[in-house]
N, C-alpha and C positions, 0 to 999 in steps of 0.2 A: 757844564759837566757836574759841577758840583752842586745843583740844585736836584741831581737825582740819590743824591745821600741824604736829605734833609729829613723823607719818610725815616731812614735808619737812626740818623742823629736825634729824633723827635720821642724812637719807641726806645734809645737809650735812656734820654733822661730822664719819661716817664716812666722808667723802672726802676732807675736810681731814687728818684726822689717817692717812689710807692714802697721799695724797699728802705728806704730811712723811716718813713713815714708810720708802715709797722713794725718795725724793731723799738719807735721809740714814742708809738701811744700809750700804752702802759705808762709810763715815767709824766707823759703829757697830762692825762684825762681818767688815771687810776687813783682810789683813795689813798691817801699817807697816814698810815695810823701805826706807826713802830712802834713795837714794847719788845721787854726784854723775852715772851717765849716770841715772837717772829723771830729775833737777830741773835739766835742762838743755834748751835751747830746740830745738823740733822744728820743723823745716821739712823737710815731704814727704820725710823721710829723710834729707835732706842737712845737712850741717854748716851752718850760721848762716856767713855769710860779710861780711854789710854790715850797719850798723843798724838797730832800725829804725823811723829816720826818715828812711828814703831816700822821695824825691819820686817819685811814679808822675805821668806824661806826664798833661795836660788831656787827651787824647785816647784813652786808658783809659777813664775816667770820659763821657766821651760816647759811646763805641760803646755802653757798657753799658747809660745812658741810651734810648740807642736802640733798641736788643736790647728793654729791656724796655718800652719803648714800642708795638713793633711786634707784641710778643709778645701783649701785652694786647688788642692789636685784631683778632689772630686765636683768642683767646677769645670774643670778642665774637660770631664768625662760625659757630660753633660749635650756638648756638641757632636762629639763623639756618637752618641746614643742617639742621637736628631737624623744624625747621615749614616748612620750605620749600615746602610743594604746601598747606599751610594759608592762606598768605599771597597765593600765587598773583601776578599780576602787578605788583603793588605792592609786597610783598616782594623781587620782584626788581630793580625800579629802585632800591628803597630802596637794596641792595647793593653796585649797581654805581655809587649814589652813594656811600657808604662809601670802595667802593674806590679809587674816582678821588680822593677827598680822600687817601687814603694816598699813592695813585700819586704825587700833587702835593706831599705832602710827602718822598716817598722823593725824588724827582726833586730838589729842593729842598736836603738835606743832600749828595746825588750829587756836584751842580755845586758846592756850598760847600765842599768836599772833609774832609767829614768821616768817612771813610769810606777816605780816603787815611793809609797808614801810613809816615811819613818817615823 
């Protein structure tokens, strides 16, 4: 019985050992030529100017929040739109309850001004 696992056990470990194998040719068979501009810190091409342990605004962190909140619920709409004549009138009230809850929450963070840049 267990000779019919062995194909399985075979296309494991030649995966594992093909995934090692390129994760660590570079380090293997790439040049080493460090100086000081390689091992110096890169920011989008520009010079390092603050540390960094510079504070980014709470308000960064919740647009982003938000973004990907909202992003995720027009994934959601996605299938929705695939089966649409499938579901027929029911799928469509479902939707347009969906969306009034978004509405109600967009509406929501609007007035709380989180959405506002100071």
């Amino acid at each position: 019985m267990l000779e019919q696992y062995l194909p399985i056990a075979i296309m494991i470990t030649l995966a594992v050992i093909f995934g090692i194998v390129l994760a660590n040719i570079n380090r293997w068979i790439g040049p080493r030529k460090p100086n000081e501009e390689k091992l110096s810190t890169y920011e989008s091409g520009m010079e390092p100017v603050k540390t960094a342990r510079e504070r980014f605004s709470v308000k960064f962190y919740l647009v982003a929040m938000l973004f990907i909140v909202f992003d995720i619920e027009i994934v959601f709409m996605y299938p929705w739109a695939v089966k649409f004549r499938e579901l027929g009138l029911f799928g469509f009230v479902e939707m347009i309850v969906f969306i009034l809850i978004l509405l109600v929450g967009f509406v929501y963070i609007w007035r709380k001004g989180a959405l506002k840049w100071d």
